[in-house]
C-alpha positions in Angstrom: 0.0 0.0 0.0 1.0 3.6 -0.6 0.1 7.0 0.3 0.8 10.4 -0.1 0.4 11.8 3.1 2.4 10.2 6.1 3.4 11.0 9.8 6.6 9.8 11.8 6.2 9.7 15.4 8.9 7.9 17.5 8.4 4.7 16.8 5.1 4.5 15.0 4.3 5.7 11.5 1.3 7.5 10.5 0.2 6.4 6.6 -2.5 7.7 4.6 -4.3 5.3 2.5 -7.3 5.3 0.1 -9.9 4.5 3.3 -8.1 6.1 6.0 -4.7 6.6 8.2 -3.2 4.0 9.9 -0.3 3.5 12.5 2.4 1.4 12.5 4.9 0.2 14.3 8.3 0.6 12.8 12.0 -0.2 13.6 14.1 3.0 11.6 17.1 1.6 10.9 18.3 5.1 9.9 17.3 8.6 10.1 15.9 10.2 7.2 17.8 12.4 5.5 15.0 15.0 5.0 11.4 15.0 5.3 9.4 12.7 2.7 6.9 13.3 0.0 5.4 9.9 0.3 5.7 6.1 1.6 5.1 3.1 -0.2 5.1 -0.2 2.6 5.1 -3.3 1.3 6.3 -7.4 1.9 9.1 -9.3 0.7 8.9 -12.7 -0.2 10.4 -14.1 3.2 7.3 -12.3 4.7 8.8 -8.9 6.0 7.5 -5.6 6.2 9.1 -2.6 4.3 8.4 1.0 4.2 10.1 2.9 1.4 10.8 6.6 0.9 11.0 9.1 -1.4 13.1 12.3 -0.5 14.3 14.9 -2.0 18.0 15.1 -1.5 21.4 15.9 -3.1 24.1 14.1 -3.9 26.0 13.5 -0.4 29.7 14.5 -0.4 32.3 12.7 1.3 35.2 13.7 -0.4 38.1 11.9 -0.6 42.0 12.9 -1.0 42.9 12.6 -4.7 45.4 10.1 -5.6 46.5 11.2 -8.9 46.0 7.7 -10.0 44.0 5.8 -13.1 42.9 2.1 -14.3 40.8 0.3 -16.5 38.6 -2.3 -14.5 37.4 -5.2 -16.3 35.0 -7.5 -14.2 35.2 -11.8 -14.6 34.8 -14.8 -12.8 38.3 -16.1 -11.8 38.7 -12.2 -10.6 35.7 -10.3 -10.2 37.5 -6.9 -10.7 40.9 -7.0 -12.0 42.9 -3.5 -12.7 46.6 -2.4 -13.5 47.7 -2.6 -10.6 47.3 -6.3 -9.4 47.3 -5.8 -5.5 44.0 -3.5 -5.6 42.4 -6.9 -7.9 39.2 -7.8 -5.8 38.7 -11.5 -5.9 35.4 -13.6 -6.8 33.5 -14.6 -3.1 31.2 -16.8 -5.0 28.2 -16.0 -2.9 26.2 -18.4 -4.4 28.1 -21.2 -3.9 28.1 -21.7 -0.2 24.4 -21.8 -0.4 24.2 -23.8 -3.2 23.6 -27.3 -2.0 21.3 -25.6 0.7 19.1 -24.0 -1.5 19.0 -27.1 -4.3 17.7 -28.6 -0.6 15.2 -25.9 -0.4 13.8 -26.2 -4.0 13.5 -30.2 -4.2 11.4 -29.5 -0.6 9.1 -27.0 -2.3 8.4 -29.3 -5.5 7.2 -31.9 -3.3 4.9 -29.5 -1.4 1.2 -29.8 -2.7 0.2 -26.7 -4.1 -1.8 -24.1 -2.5 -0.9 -25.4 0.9 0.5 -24.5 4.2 3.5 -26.4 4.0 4.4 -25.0 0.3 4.0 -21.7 1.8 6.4 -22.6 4.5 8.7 -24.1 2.0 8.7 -20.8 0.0 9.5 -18.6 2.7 12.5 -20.9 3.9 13.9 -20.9 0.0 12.9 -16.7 0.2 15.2 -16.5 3.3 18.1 -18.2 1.6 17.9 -16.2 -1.6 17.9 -13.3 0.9 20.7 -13.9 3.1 23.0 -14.2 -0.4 21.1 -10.6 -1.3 22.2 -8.9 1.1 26.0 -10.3 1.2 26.2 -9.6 -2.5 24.9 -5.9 -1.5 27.4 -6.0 1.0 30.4 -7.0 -0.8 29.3 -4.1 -3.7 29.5 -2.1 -1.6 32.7 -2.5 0.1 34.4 -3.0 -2.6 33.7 -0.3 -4.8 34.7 1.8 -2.0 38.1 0.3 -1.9 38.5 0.9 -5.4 37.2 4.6 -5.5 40.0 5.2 -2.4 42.7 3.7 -4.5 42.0 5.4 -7.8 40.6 8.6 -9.1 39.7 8.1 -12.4 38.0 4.5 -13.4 37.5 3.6 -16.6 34.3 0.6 -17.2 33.2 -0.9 -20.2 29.6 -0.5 -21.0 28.6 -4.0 -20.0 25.6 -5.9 -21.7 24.8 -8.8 -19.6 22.2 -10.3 -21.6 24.8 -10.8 -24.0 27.5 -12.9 -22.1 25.4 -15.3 -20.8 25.9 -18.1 -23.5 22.8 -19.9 -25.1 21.8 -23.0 -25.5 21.9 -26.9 -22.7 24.2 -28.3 -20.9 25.7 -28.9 -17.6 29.0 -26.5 -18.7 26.6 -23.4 -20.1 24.1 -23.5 -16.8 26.9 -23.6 -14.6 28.9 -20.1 -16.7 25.2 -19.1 -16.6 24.5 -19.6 -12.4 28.5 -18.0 -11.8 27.2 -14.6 -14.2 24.2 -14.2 -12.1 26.1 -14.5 -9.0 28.6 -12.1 -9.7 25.8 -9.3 -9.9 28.3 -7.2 -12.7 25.4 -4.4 -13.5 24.7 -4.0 -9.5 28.4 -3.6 -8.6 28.9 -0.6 -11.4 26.1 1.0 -10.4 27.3 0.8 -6.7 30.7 2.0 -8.1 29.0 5.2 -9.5 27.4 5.9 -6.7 30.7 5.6 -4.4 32.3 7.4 -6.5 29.9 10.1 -6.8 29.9 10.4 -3.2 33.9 10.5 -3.1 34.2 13.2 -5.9 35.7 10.2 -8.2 35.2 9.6 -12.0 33.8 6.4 -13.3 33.9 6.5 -17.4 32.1 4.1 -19.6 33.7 3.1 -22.3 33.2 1.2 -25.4 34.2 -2.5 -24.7 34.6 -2.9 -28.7 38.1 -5.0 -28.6 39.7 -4.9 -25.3 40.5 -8.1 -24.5 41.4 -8.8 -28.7 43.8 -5.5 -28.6 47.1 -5.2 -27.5 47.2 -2.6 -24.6 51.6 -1.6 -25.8 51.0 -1.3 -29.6 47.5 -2.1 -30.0 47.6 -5.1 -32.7 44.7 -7.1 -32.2 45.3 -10.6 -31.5 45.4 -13.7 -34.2 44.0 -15.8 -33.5 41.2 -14.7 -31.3 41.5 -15.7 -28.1 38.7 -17.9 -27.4 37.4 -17.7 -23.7 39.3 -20.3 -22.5 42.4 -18.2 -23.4 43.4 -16.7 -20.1 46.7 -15.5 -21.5 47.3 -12.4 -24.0 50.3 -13.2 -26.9 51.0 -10.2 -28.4 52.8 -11.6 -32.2 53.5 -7.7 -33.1 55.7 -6.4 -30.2 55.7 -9.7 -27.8 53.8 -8.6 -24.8 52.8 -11.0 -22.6 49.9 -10.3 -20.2 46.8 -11.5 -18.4 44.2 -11.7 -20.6 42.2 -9.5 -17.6 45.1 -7.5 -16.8 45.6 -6.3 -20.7 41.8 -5.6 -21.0 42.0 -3.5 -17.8 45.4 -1.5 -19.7 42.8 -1.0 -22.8 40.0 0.6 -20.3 42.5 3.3 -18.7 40.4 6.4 -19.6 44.2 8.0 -20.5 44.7 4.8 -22.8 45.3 6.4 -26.3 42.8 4.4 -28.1 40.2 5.9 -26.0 41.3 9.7 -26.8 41.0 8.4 -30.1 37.2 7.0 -29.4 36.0 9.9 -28.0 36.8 9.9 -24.2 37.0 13.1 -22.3 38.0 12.3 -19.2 35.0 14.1 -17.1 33.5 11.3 -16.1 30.1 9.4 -17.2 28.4 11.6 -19.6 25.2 11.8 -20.1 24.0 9.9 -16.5 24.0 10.8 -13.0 24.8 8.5 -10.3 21.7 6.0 -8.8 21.1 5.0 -5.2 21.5 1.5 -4.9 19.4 -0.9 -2.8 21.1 -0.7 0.5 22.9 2.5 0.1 23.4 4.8 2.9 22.8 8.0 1.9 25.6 9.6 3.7 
């Protein structure tokens, strides 16, 4: 339900609704920032209650010293976020897989639950809590370390990522498993946490075009023959003889003062054209 019109009072919380005002009871576990145009309070599937807030608010500023440095950051699954500089490489927790056998558990319980019935509904909401718990470490580990990077670097160059299209197609045990380890990773949630941290910390995140970087050379930019296939975790360069981590070299190509992307275009002042989101979860100051 949702209203307009709302009261805050300790630790009750007056909402307007289409019939009439109710109250309450509420935990805050913050204060708000400013006061709010309207509430929206609704329930999760683990069977929690949830008010939600609009306010009006700018951008918070937590500004932090500059450090004169830039990388290219290019997100996987042996390392989630690998840059230039290998000790600031943030490695893959795998969420998902310390729950995985639990929540396989979870759903062979709910298929043998008849449906419509108590114990299905029990069985949803333990499955629910699982899926939750991971949630909120995933948020968590966004989080954190996006603010690691934005303290390490000032200028971070990101390819502009399209999900949809890395996930490979088609059956098999090898292809579901890829598939279950890209939805884990949470890439699109993580860079938009990493905008917002760096909005906050007066940073730059710049999207780049992802056209190549891992098939171009980052020293003299020859592009690779063969391709490297997937599999290829290793970059060869046959024109000058640079050898790199694939990852590592794709990070070079992503350095917003890289020359190709002078050449493509890149101005160096940041995103253009899009202003940093609140993530789920985010604190506002």
């Amino acid at each position: 339900m949702s209203g307009s019109r709302l009261g805050t009072a300790g630790d009750r919380l007056e909402v307007a609704t289409g019939a009439r005002r109710i109250q309450v009871r509420v935990v805050w576990s913050r204060p708000l920032p400013a006061s709010p145009t309207s509430v929206t309070v609704y329930r999760d599937p683990v069977g929690r209650w949830w008010a939600s807030f609009v306010v009006r608010m700018e951008t918070p500023s937590n500004q932090l010293r500059p450090t004169g440095r830039a990388t290219g950051l290019d997100v996987g699954l042996d390392t989630y976020a690998t840059v230039e500089d290998p000790t600031h490489d943030i490695p893959n927790p795998r969420l998902a897989r310390g729950h995985a056998k639990a929540l396989a558990r979870s759903q062979r319980s709910l298929a043998r639950k008849q449906k419509g019935s108590a114990n299905r509904t029990k069985a949803q909401r333990h499955r629910a809590r699982i899926e939750a718990k991971i949630a909120a470490r995933r948020a968590d580990f966004h989080q954190k370390a996006a603010r690691r990077l934005v303290r390490a670097y000032d200028r971070i160059g990101v390819e502009a990522l399209a999900i949809n299209q890395l996930s490979p197609r088609g059956k098999g045990r090898r292809k579901a498993g890829l598939n279950r380890a890209i939805a884990d990773a949470g890439w699109a949630g993580f860079v938009r946490v990493l905008h917002w941290q760096a909005a906050k910390a007066g940073k730059q995140i710049i999207v780049l075009q992802a056209r190549d970087t891992t098939q171009q050379c980052s020293a003299c930019e020859a592009k690779a023959k063969p391709r490297l296939k997937l599999s290829d975790r290793v970059f060869r360069c046959q024109n000058c003889g640079l050898v790199l981590e694939r990852d590592r070299n794709s990070a070079r190509n992503l350095n917003p003062s890289h020359p190709r992307n002078r050449r493509l275009g890149c101005t160096g002042v940041g995103d253009e054209g899009s202003e940093p989101r609140l993530p789920a979860g985010s604190r506002a100051a």
